[in-house]
N, CA and C atoms as an extended XYZ file, in Angstrom:
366
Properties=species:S:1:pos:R:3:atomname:S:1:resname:S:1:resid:I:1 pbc="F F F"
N        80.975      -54.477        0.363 N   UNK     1
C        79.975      -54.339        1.421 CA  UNK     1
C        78.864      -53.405        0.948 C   UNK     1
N        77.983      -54.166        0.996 N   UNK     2
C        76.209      -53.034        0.553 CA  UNK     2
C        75.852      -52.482        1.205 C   UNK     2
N        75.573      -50.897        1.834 N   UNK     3
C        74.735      -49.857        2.489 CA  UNK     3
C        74.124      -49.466        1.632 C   UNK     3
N        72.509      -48.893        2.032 N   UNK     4
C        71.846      -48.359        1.681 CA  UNK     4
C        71.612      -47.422        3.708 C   UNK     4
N        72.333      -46.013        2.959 N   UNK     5
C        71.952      -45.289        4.130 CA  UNK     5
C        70.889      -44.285        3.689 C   UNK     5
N        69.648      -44.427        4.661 N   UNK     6
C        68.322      -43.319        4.619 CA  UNK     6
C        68.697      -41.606        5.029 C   UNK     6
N        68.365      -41.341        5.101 N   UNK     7
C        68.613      -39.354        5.724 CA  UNK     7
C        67.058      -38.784        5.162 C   UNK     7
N        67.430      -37.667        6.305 N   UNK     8
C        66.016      -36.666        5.770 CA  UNK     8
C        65.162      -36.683        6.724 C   UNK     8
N        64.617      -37.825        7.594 N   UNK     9
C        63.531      -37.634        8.236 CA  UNK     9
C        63.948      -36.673        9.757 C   UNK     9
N        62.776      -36.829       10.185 N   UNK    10
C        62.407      -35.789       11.136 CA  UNK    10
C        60.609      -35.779       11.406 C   UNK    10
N        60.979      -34.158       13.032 N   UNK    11
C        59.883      -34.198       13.289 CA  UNK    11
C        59.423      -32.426       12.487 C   UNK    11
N        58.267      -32.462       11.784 N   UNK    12
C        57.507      -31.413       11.379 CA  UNK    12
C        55.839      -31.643       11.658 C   UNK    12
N        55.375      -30.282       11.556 N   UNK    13
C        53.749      -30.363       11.820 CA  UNK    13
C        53.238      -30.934       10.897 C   UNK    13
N        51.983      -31.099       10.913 N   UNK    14
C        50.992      -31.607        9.654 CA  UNK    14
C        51.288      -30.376        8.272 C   UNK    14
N        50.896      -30.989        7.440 N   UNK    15
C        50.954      -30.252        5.945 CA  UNK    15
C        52.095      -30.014        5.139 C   UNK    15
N        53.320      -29.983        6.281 N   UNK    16
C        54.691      -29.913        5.901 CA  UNK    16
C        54.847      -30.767        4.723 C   UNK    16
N        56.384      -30.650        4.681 N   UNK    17
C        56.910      -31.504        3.545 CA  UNK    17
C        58.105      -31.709        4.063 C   UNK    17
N        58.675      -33.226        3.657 N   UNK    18
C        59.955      -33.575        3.454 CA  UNK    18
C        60.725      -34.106        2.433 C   UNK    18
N        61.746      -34.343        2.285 N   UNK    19
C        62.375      -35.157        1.560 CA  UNK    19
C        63.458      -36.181        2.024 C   UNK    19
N        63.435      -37.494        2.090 N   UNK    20
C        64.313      -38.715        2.675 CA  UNK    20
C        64.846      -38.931        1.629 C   UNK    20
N        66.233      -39.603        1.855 N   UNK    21
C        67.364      -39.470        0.550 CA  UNK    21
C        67.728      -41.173        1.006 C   UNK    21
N        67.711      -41.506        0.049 N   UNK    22
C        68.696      -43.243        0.514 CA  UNK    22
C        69.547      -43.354       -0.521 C   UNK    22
N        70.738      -43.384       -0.194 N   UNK    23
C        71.934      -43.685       -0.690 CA  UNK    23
C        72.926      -44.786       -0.618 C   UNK    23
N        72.815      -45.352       -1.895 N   UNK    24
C        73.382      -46.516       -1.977 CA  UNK    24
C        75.220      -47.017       -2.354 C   UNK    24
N        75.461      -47.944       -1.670 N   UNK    25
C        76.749      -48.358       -2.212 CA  UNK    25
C        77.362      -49.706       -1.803 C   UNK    25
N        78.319      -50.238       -2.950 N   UNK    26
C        78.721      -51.957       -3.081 CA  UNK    26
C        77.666      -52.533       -3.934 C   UNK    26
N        77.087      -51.647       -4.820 N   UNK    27
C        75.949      -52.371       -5.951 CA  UNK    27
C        75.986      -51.664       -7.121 C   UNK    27
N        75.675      -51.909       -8.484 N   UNK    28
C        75.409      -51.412       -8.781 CA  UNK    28
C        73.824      -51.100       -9.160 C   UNK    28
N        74.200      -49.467       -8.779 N   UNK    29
C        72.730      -48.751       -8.383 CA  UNK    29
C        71.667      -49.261       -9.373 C   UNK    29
N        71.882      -48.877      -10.792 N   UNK    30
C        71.084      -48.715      -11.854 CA  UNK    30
C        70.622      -50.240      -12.175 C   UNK    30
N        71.310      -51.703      -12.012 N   UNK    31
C        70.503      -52.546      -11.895 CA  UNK    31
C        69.442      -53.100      -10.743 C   UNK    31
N        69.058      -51.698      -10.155 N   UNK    32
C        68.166      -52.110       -9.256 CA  UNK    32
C        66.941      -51.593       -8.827 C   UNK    32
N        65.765      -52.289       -8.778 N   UNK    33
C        64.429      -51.581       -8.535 CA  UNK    33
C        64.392      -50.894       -7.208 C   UNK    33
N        64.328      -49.845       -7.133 N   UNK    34
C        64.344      -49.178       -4.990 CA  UNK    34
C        63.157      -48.744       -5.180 C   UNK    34
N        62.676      -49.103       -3.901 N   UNK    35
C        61.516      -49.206       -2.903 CA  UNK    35
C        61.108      -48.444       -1.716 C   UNK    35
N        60.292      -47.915       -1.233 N   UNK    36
C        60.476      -47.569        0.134 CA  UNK    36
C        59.293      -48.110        0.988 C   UNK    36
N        59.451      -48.290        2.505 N   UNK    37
C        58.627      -49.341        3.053 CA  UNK    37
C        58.416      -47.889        4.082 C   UNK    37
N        57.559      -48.053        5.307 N   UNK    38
C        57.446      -47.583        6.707 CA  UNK    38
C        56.966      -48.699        7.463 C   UNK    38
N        57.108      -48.545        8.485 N   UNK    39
C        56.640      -48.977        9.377 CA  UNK    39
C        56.419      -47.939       10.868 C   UNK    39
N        54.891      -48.141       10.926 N   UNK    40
C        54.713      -47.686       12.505 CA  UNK    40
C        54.324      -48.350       13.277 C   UNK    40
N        54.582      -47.155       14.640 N   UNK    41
C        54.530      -48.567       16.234 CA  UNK    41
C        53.722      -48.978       16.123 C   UNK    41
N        53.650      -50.545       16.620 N   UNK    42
C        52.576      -51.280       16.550 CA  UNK    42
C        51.884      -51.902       15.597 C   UNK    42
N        52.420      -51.663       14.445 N   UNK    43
C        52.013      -51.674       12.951 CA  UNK    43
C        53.102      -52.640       11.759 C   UNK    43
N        52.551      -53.374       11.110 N   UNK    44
C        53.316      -54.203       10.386 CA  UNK    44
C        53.981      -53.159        8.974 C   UNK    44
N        55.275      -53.249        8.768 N   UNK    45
C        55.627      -52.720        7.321 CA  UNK    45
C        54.728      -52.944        6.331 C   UNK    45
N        54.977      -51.559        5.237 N   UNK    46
C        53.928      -51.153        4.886 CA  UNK    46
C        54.558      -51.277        3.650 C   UNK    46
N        54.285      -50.869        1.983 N   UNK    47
C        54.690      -50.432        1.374 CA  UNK    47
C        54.471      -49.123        1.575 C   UNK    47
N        55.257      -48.534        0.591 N   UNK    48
C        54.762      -46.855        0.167 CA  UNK    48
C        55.198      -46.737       -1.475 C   UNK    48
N        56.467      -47.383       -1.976 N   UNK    49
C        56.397      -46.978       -3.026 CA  UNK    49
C        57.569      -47.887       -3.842 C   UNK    49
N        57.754      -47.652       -5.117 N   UNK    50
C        59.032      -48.424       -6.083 CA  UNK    50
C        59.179      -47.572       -6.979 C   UNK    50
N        60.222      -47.354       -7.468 N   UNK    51
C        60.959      -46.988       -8.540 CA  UNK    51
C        61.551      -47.981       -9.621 C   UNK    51
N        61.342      -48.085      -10.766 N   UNK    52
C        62.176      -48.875      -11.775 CA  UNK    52
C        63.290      -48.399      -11.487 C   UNK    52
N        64.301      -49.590      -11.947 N   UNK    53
C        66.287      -49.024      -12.312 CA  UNK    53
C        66.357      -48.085      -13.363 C   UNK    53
N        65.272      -47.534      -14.424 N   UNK    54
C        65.393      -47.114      -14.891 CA  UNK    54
C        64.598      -45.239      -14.673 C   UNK    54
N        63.945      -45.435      -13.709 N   UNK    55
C        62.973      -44.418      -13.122 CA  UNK    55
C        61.791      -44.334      -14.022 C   UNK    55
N        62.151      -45.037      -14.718 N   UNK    56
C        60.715      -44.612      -16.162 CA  UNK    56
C        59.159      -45.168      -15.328 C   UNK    56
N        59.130      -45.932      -14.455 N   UNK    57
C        58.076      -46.379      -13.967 CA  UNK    57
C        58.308      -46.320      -11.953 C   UNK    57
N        56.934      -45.527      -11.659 N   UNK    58
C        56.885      -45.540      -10.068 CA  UNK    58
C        55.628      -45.872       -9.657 C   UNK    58
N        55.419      -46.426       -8.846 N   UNK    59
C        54.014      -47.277       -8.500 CA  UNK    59
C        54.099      -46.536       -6.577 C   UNK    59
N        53.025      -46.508       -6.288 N   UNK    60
C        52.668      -45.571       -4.654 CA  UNK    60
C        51.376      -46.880       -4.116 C   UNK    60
N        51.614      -46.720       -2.547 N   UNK    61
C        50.524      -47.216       -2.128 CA  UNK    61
C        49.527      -45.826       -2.259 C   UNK    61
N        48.014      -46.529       -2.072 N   UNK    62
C        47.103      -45.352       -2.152 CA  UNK    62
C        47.348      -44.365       -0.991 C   UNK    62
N        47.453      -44.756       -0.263 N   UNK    63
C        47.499      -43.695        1.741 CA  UNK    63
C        48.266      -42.573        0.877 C   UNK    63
N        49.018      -42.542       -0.271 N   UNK    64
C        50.361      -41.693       -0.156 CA  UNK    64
C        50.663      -41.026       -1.732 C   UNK    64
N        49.884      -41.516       -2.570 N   UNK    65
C        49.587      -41.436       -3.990 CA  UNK    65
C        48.872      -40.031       -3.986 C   UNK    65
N        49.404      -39.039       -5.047 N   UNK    66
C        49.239      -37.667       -4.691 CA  UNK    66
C        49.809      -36.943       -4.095 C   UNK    66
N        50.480      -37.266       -2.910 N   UNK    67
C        51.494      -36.410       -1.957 CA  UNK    67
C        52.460      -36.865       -1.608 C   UNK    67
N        53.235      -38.155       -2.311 N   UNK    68
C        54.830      -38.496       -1.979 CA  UNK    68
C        54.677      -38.743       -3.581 C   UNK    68
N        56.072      -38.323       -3.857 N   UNK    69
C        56.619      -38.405       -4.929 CA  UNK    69
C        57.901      -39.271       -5.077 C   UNK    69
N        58.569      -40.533       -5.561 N   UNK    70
C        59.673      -40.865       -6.019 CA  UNK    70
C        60.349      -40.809       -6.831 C   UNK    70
N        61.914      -40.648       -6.287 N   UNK    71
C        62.526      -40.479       -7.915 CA  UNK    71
C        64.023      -40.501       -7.260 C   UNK    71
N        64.574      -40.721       -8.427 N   UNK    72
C        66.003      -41.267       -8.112 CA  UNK    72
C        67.453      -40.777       -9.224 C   UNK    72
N        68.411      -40.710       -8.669 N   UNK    73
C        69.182      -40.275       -9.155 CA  UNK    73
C        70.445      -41.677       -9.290 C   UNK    73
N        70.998      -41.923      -10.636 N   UNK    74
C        71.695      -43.272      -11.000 CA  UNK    74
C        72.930      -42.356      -10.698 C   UNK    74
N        72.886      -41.507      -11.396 N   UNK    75
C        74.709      -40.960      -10.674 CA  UNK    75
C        75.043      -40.378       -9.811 C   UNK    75
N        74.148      -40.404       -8.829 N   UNK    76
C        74.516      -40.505       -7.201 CA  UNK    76
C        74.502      -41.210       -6.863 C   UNK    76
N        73.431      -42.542       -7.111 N   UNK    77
C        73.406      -43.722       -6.049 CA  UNK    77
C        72.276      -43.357       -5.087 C   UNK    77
N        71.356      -42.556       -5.349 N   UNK    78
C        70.726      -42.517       -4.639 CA  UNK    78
C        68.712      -42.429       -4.678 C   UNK    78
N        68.123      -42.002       -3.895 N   UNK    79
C        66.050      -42.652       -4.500 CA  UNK    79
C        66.053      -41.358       -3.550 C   UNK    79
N        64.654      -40.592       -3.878 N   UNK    80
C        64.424      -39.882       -3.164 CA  UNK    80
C        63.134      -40.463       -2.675 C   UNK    80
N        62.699      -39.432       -1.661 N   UNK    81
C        61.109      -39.627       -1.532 CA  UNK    81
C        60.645      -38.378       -0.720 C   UNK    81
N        59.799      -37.614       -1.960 N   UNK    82
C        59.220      -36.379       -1.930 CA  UNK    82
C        58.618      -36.693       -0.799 C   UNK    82
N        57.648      -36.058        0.376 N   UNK    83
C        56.864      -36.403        1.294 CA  UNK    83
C        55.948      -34.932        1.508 C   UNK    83
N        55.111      -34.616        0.479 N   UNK    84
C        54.314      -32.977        0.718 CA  UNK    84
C        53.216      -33.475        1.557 C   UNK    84
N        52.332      -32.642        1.731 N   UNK    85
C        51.115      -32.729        2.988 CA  UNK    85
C        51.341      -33.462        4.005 C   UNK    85
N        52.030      -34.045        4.655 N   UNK    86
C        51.982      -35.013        5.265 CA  UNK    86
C        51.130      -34.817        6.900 C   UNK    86
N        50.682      -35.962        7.261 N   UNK    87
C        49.452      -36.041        8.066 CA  UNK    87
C        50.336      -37.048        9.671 C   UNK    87
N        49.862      -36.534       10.261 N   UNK    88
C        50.087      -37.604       11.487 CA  UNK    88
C        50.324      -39.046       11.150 C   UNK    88
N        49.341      -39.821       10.348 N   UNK    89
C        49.379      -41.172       10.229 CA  UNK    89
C        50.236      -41.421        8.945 C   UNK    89
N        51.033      -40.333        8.680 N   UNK    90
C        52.538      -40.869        7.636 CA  UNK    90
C        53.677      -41.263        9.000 C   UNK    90
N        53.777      -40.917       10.380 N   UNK    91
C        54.680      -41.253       11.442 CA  UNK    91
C        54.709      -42.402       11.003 C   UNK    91
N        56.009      -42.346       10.835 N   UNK    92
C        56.521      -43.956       11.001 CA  UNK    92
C        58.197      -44.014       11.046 C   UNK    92
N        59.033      -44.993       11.045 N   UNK    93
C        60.104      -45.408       10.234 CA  UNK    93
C        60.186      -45.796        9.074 C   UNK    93
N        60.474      -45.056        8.365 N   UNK    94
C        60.898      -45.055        6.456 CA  UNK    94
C        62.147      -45.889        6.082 C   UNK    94
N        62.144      -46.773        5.389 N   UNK    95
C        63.215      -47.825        4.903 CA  UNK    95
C        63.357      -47.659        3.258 C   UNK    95
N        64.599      -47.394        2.773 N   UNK    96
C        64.867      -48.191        1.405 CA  UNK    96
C        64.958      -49.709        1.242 C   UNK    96
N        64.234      -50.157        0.551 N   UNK    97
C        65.134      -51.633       -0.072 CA  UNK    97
C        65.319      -51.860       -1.621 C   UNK    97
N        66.128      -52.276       -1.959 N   UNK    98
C        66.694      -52.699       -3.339 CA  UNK    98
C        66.490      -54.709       -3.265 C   UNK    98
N        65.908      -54.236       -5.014 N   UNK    99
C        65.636      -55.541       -5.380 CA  UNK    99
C        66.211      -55.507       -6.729 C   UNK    99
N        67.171      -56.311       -7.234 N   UNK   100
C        67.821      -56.153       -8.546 CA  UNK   100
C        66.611      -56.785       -9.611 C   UNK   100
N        66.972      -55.928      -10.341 N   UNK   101
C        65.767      -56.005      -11.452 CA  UNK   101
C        65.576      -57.332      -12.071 C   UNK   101
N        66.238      -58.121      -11.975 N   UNK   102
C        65.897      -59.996      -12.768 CA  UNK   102
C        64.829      -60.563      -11.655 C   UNK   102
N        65.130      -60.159       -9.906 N   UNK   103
C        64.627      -60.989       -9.273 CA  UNK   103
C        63.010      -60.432       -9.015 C   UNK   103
N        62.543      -61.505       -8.481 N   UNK   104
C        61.269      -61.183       -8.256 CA  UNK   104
C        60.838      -61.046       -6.649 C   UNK   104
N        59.864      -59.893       -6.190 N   UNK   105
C        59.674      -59.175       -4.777 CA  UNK   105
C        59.373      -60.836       -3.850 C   UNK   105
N        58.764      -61.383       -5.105 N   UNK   106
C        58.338      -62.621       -3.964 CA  UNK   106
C        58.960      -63.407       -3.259 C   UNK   106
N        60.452      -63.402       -3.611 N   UNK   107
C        61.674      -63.827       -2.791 CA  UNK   107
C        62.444      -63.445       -1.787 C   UNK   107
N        61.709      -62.200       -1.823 N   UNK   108
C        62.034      -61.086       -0.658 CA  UNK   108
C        63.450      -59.860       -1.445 C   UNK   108
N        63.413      -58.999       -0.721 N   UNK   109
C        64.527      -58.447       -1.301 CA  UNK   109
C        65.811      -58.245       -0.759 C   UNK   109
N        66.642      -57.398       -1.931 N   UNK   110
C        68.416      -58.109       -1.754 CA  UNK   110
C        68.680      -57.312       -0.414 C   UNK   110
N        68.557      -55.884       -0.218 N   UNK   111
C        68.802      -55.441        0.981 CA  UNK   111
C        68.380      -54.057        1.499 C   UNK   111
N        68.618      -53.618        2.861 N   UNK   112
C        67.349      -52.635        3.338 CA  UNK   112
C        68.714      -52.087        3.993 C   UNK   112
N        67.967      -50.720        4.092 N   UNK   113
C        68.507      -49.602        5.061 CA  UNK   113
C        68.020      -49.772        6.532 C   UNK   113
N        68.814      -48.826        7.328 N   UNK   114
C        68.120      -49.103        8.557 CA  UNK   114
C        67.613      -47.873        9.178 C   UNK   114
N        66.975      -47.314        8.027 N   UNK   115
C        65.331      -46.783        8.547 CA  UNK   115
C        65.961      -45.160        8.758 C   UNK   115
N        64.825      -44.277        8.826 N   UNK   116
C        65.314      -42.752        9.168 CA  UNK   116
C        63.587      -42.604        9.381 C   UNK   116
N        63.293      -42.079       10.866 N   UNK   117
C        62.441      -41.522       11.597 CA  UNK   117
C        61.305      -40.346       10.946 C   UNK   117
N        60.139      -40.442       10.839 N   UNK   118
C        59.289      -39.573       10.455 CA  UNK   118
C        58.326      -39.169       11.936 C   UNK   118
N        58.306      -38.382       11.731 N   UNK   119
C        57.208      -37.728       12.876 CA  UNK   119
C        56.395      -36.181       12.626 C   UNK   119
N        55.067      -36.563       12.376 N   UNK   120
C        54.416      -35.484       12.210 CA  UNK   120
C        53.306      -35.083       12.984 C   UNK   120
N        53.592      -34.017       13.708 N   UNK   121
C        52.432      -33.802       14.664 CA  UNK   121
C        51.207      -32.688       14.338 C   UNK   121
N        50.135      -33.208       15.125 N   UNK   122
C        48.790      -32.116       14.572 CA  UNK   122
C        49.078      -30.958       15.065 C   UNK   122
């Protein structure tokens, strides 16, 4: 059975920082590219970011490039996601998903967490 469980979020003021942890298990971790999505109310999922299986490569949407950082740990099983400055319009729900490294995003991916809460107020 595959979980990917999120942790970490919360509510903090503007400028703060967090860190969301997604932790994986029933896969193995290291053949797999992790991702993280948000979504806010009213608002279609977003990207925010990917990690290679190997961490050697991380790609950011722009909104977030500069002040979230990814990175991941293979012998935990787990992706982080740095979250410094953060601004009101980072609120959202934060998701991991894993996509094993042969397949391609355009097929959608293998499987998602179910989300851990961000809230940042002015």
């Amino acid at each position: 059975q595959v979980q990917l469980v999120e942790s970490g979020g919360g509510l903090v003021q503007a400028g703060a920082s967090l860190r969301l942890s997604c932790a994986a298990s029933g896969i193995t971790f290291s053949s797999y590219t992790m991702n993280w999505f948000r979504q806010a109310p009213g608002k279609e999922r977003e990207f925010v970011s990917t990690i290679s299986w190997s961490g050697g490569d991380t790609y950011y949407a722009d909104s977030v490039k500069d002040r979230f950082t990814v990175s991941r740990d293979n012998a935990k099983n787990t992706v982080y996601l740095q979250m410094n400055s953060l601004k009101p319009e980072d609120k959202a729900v934060y998701y991991c998903a894993a996509l094993h490294r042969l397949r391609s995003r355009n097929n959608g991916y293998d499987y998602w967490g179910q989300g851990t809460q961000v809230t940042v107020s002015s």
